[in-house]
N, C-alpha and C positions, 0 to 999 in steps of 0.2 A: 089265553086259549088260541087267540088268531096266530100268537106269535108261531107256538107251537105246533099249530098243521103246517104253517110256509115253510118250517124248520124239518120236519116228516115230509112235505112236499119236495124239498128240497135234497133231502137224505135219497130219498125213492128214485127221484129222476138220477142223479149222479148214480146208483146202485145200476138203475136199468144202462145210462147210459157206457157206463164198463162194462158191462156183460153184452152187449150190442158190439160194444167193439173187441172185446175180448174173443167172442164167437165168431168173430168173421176174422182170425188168426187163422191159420196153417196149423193143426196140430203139430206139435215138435218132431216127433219121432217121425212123421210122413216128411215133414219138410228136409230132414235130415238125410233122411233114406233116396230122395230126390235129388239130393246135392251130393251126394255120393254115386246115384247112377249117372248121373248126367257128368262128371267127373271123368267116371272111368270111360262113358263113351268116346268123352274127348280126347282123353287118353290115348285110345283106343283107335282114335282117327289122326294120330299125332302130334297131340296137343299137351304138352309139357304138365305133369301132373299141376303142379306149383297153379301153372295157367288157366289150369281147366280148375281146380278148384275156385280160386277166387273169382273166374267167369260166371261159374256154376253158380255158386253164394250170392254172386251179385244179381243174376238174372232171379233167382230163387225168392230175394228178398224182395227185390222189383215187383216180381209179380205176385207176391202177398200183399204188398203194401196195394198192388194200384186195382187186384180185382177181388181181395182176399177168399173167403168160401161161398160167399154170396154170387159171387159170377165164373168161381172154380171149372163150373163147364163151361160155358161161355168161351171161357180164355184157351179150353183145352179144345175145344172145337176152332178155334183162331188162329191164322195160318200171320205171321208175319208180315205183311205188307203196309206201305205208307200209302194206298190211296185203295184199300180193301175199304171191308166195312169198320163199324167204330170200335170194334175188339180187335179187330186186324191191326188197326193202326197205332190203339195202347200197346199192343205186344210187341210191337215194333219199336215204338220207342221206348219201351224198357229194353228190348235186346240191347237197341242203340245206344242207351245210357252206360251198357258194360262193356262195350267194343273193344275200350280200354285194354282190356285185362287178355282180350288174344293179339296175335304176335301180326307186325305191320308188316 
């Protein structure tokens, strides 16, 4: 009997625990639709499709991964800066992590 609740104890937390991090994904279809406007703005401002997509995807993933839906506004109210406050300065270093991907 004891084995069997730590084993239910255990089924339950790993259950919650994916859904806790499942929820705090990007919807697909929003995140898509993101990566695609932010693309053509680049575009748009001269920035080689090729370029601006994989800028766009890389900053996209960046900032799911580092504020997912849980601080979605937070990050959206967060202006890029290294010495802003403490969402300024993640957004920044997610920008900076894809710098890469535009032209030197």
């Amino acid at each position: 009997m004891r084995y069997t609740f730590k084993v239910i104890a255990g089924v339950a937390l790993t259950i919650f625990f994916i859904n806790a991090n499942a929820s705090d994904t990007w919807p697909r279809g929003a995140k898509l639709a993101y990566i695609d406007r932010c693309a053509e703005s680049m575009n748009s401002q001269g920035l080689r499709m090729k370029n601006a997509k994989a800028y766009c995807t890389c900053t996209t993933n960046g900032m799911e991964a580092e504020f997912g839906m849980r601080e979605y506004n937070q990050m959206m109210k967060a202006e890029a800066n290294p010495n802003g406050s403490k969402y300024d300065r993640r957004l920044y270093n997610v920008l900076m992590a894809c710098k890469d991907h535009l032209p030197k």
